[in-house]
N, C-alpha and C positions, 0 to 999 in steps of 0.2 A: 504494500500500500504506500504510492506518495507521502513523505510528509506533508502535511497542509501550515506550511508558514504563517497565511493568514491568523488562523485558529490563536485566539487568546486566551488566558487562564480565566477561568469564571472560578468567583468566590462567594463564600459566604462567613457571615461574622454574628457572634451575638458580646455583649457587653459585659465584660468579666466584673466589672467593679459596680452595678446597677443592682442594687438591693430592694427590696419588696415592689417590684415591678408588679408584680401579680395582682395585687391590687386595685391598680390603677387603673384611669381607663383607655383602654386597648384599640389602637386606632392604627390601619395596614395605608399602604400605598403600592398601586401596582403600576407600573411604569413599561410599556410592550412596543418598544422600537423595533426599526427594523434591523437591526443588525443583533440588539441586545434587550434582555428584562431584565428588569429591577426588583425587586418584593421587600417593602421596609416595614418594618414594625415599632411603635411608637406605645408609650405605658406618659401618659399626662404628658405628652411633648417631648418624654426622655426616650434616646434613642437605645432598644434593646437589642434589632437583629437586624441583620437586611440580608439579602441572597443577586447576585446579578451572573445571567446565566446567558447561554447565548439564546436570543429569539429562533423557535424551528418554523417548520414550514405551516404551524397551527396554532395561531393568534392563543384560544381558549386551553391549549398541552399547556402554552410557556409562562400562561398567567397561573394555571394549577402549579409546575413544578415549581418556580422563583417560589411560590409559597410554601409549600411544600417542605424547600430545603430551609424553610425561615423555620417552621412547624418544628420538622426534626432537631434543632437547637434549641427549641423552648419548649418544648412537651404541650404546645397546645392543638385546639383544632377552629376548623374555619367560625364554631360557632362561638366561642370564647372572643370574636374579633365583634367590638362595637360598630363600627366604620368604616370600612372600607371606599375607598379610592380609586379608581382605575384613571390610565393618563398615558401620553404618548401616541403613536401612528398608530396603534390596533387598541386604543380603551375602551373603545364600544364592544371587545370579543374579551373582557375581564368578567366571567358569569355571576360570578359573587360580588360585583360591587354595586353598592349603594349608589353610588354615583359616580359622572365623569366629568375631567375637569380637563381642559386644554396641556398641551405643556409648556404652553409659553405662562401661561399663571404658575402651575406648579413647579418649575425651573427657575423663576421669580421667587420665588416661598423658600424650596428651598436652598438658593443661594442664600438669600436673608438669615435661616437657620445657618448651614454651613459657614458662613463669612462674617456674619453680623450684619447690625443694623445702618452701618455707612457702604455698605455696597449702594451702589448706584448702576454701573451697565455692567450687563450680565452677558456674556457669550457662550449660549448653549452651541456646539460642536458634537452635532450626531451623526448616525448612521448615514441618514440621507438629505441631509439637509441642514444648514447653521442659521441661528437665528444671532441679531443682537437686542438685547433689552433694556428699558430702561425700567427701572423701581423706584419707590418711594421708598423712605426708612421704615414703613413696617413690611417690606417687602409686595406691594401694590404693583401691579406693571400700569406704567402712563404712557411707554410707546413700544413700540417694536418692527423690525425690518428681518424678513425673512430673503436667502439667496433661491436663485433658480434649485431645480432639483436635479441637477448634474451629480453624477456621484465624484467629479473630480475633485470637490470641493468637500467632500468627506469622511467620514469612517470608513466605508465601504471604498470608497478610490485608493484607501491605503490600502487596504486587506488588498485587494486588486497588486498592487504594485508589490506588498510584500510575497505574493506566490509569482510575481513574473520574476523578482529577482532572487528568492529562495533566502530572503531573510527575513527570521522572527519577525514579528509586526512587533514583540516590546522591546525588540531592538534599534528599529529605526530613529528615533527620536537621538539616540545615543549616537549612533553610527553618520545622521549627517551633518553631528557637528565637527566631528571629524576630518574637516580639510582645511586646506591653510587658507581658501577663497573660499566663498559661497559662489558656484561657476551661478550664468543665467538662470532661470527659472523654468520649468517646464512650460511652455508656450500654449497647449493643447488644453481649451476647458474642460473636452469630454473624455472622460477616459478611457472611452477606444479608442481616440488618439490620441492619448496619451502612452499608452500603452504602444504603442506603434515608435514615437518619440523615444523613449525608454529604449527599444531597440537599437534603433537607429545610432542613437548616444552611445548605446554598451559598444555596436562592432565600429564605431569610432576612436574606440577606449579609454572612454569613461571608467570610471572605478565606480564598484555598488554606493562605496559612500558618497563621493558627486553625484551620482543620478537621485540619492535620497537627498541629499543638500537639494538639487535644485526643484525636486517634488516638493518638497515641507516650502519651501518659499514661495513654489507658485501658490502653495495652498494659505500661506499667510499671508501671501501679498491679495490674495479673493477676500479673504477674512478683513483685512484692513479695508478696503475697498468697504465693505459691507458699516463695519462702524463707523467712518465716515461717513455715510451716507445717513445714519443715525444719530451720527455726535457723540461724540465719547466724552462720558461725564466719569472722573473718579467719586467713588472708589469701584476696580474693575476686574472680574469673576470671569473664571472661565470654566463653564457646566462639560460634563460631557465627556465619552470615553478620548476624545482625540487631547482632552486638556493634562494626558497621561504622557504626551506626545513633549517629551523637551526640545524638540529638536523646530515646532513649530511652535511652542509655547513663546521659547525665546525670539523667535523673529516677531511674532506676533509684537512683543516688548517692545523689541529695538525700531519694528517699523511707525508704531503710535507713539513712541517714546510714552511708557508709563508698565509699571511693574503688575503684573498679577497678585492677586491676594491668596495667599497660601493657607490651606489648612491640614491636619491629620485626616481628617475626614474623605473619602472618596468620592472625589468629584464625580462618578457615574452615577451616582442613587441618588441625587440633586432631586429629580423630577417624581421619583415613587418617594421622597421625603417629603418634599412636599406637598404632595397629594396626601401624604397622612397627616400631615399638620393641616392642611386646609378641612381634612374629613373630621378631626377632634374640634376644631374652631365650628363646624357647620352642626355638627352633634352636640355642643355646649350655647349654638342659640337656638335649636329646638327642645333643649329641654328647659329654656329660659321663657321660650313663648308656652310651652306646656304649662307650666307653673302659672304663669298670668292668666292663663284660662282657667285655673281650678275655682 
């Protein structure tokens, strides 16, 4: 069997140091891109598990499993969940949620959680598509500018370039900063010609780490492109599996001049985080209006 370079490590984590969670009330976010799912689990705001797994070929498998492997670290079941969440390119195929929220809100929410309350523009970087946002301080969105749906400009155009050139995808970021120049930038928006380009560039001899240098640039110099065209207000977040990408993080930097906001927390469950903070906030003013009606 080929290795599949593309192919990323999907994880899951529960909160060693989170005590009487149990309690509490228990609010899920399920997040079902196309390339990747999310499943977070929330006890009063505090974060206990999440799961991010790869998205398959069945919207309603990848929202069961992401929960699934949250379940199998907390000993619970889908009925013990207050609220649920669904969010992302497939929320409307999340069977168990209560509700669905965009993910340009819930990538707002939870940047706001992840980063704090002076984030202001947020750049989700997904599978198929990057968005830039803007928030208020309690994490509100007030604008946002979405790019075409080229996969050259995302997740998916890397996984792309990482099986044409047979290197790990969580190596790229590392590997094209690796040259003494950043050569041009890959010219090609679509990435089947992109992918032609790449060629082209190898029997020229290019080295792998120039043709990743000059992909991550084309793909930051699209990405710059895009917040401009929004305005870049600090403080400024970068959501999403590509913001794992150092190698595009840093251009991103150098070409807005302004630093990313770093945290311990994994930028990929941005959006099924805040779909659980939004679903405990939407379940604490229905049971506020219940009360007024007694």
């Amino acid at each position: 069997m080929a290795e599949e370079f593309w192919r990323w490590s999907e994880t899951s984590w529960r909160n060693p140091d989170l005590e009487g969670w149990q309690k509490g009330t228990l609010t899920a976010g399920v997040d079902i891109g196309s390339t990747s799912t999310q499943a977070v689990l929330l006890s009063d705001k505090r974060l206990v598990a999440y799961a991010s797994i790869r998205t398959g070929a069945n919207s309603k498998d990848s929202a069961h499993n992401a929960m699934r492997k949250v379940f199998d670290l907390t000993g619970l079941r889908q009925e013990d969940i207050a609220f649920t969440v669904g969010t992302g390119y497939g929320r409307v195929n999340v069977p168990f949620a209560d509700k669905t929220i965009t993910e340009i809100t819930c990538h707002a929410k939870g940047a706001h959680y992840i980063y704090g309350s002076t984030v202001r523009t947020i750049l989700d970087m997904g599978g198929q598509d990057c968005k830039a946002i803007h928030c208020d301080e309690t994490g509100r969105v007030v604008s946002f500018m979405m790019n075409d749906k080229c996969a050259a400009g995302t997740g998916r155009g890397m996984e792309v370039i990482a099986d044409l050139l047979g290197v790990p995808i969580e190596e790229i970021g590392e590997r094209s900063l690796q040259v003494e120049k950043d050569p041009p930038p890959i010219t090609s928006q679509c990435v089947v010609f992109a992918k032609t380009e790449v060629g082209h560039l190898m029997r020229e001899g290019w080295t792998k780490e120039q043709v990743l240098a000059a992909y991550c640039e084309a793909m930051a110099e699209r990405v710059a492109r895009l917040l401009r065209q929004n305005e870049m207000v600090e403080d400024f977040a970068i959501t999403g599996g590509i913001a794992k990408n150092i190698g595009v993080v840093k251009r991103i930097e150098r070409l807005m001049h302004v630093k990313a906001l770093q945290s311990d927390y994994d930028s990929q469950i941005a959006g099924a985080l805040g779909g659980a903070v939004l679903g405990y906030d939407l379940l604490q003013r229905r049971k506020k209006r219940a009360r007024k009606t007694e």
